[in-house]
KEKE-3310 file (N, C-alpha, C; in steps of 0.2 Angstrom, whole numbers, plus 5000, padded with zeros to 4 digits):
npx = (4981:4973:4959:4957:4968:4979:4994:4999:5014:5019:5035:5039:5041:5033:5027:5022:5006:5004:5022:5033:5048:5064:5073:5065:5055:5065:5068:5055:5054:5065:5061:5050:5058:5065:5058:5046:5039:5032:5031:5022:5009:5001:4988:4986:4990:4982:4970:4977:4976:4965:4958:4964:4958:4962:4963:4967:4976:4986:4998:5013:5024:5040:5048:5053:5061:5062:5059:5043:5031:5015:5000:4993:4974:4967:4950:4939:4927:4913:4905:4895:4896:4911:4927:4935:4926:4929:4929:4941:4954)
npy = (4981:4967:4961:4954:4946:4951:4958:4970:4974:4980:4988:4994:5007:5000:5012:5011:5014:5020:5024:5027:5020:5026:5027:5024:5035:5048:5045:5049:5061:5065:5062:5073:5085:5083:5080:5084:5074:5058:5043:5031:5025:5008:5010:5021:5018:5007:5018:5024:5015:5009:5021:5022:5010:4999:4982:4979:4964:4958:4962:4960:4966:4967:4962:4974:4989:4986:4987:4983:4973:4977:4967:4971:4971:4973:4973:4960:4964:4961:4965:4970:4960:4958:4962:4957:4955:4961:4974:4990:4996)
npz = (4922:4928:4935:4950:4949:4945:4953:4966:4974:4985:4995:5006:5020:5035:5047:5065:5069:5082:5094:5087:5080:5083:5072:5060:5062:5061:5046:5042:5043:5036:5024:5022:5025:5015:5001:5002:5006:5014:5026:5028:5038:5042:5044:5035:5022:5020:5017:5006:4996:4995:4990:4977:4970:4973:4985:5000:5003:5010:5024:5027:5039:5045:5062:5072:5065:5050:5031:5026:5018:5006:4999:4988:4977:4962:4964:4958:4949:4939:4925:4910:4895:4888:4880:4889:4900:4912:4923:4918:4926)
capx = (4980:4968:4957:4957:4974:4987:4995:5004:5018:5024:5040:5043:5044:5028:5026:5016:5001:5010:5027:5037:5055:5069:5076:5057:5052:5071:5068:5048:5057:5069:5057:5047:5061:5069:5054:5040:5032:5031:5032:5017:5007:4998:4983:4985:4992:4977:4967:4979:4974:4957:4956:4966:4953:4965:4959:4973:4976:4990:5003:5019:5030:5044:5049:5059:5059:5064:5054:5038:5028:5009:5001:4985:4974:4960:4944:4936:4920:4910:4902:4893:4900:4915:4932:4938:4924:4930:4930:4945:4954)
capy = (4976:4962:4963:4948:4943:4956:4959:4973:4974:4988:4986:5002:5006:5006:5014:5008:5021:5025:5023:5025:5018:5032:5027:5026:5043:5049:5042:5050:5067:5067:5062:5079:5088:5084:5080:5085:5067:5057:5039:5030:5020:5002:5012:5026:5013:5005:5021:5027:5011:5009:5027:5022:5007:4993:4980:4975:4958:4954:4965:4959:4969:4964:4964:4979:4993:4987:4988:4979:4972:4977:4965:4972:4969:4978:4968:4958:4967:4958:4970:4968:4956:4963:4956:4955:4953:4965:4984:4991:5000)
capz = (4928:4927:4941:4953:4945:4944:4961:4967:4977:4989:4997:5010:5027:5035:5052:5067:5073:5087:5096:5082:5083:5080:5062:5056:5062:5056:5041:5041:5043:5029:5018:5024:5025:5006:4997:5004:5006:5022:5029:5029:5044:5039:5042:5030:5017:5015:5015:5000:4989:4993:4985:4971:4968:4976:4989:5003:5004:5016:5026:5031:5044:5049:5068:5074:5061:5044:5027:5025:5012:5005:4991:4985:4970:4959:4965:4953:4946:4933:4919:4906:4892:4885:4878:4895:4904:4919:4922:4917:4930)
cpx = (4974:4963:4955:4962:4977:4987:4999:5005:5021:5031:5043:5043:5035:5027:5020:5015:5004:5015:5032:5045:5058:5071:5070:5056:5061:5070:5061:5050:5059:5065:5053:5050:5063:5066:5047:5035:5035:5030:5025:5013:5005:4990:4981:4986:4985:4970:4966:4975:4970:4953:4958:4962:4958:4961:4967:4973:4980:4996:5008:5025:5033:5047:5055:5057:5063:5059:5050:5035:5020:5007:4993:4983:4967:4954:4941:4928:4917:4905:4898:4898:4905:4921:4935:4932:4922:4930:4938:4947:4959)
cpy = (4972:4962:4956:4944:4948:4956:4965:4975:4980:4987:4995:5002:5007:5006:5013:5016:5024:5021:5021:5024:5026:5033:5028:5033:5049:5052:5049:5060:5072:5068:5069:5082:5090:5085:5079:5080:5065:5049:5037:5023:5013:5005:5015:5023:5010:5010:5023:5021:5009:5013:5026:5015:5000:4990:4976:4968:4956:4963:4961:4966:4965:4965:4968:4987:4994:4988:4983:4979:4972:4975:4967:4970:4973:4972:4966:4961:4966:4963:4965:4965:4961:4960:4954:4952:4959:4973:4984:4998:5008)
cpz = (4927:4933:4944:4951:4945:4952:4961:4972:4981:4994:5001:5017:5029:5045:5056:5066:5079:5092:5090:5082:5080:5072:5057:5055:5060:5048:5038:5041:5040:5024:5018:5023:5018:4999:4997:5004:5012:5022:5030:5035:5038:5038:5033:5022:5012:5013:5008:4991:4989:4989:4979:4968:4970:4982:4993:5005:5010:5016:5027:5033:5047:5058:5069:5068:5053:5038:5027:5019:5008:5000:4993:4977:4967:4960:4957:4952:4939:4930:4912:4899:4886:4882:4884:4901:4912:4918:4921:4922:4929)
residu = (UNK:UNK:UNK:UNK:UNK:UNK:UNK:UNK:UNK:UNK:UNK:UNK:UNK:UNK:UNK:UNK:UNK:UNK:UNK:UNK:UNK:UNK:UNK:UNK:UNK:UNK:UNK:UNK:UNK:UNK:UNK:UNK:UNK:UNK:UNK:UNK:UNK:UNK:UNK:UNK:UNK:UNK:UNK:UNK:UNK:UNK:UNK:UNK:UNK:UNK:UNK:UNK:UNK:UNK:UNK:UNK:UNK:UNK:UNK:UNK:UNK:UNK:UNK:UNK:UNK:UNK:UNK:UNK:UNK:UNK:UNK:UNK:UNK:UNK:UNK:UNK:UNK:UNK:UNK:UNK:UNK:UNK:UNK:UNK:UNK:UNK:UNK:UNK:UNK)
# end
């Protein structure tokens, strides 16, 4: 990824903080249940990719409880001169 140019795109369910609709928390269950993973808030999201060295740009949630869309990107960090220029993430 290029850093301040690549995007990426997440496209899943993401549940509010609290007052979770039925089919979300359903949904957040199964996943628990089948494959020992779990439905993520907006919070916890951008926890996750701050730790992996991403920077959130923009959230879209849709009204009601279908999937939403989180575009992040590797921030730009200038290094000493290199063929790219940027750190490699």
């Amino acid at each position: 990824m290029v850093p301040g140019y690549s995007k990426l795109l997440v496209a899943n369910i993401i549940l509010p903080d609290e007052h979770i609709p039925l089919r979300q928390s359903g949904l957040d269950i199964a996943m628990l249940c089948m494959h020992s993973g779990s439905q993520r808030s907006e919070t916890e999201w951008r926890v996750l990719l701050g730790e992996a060295g991403f920077h959130v740009i923009r959230v879209w949630k849709p009204n009601g409880d279908g999937d939403g869309i989180i575009e992040a990107e590797v921030p730009m960090e200038v290094l000493k001169e290199g063929p790219t220029g940027y750190v490699d993430q």
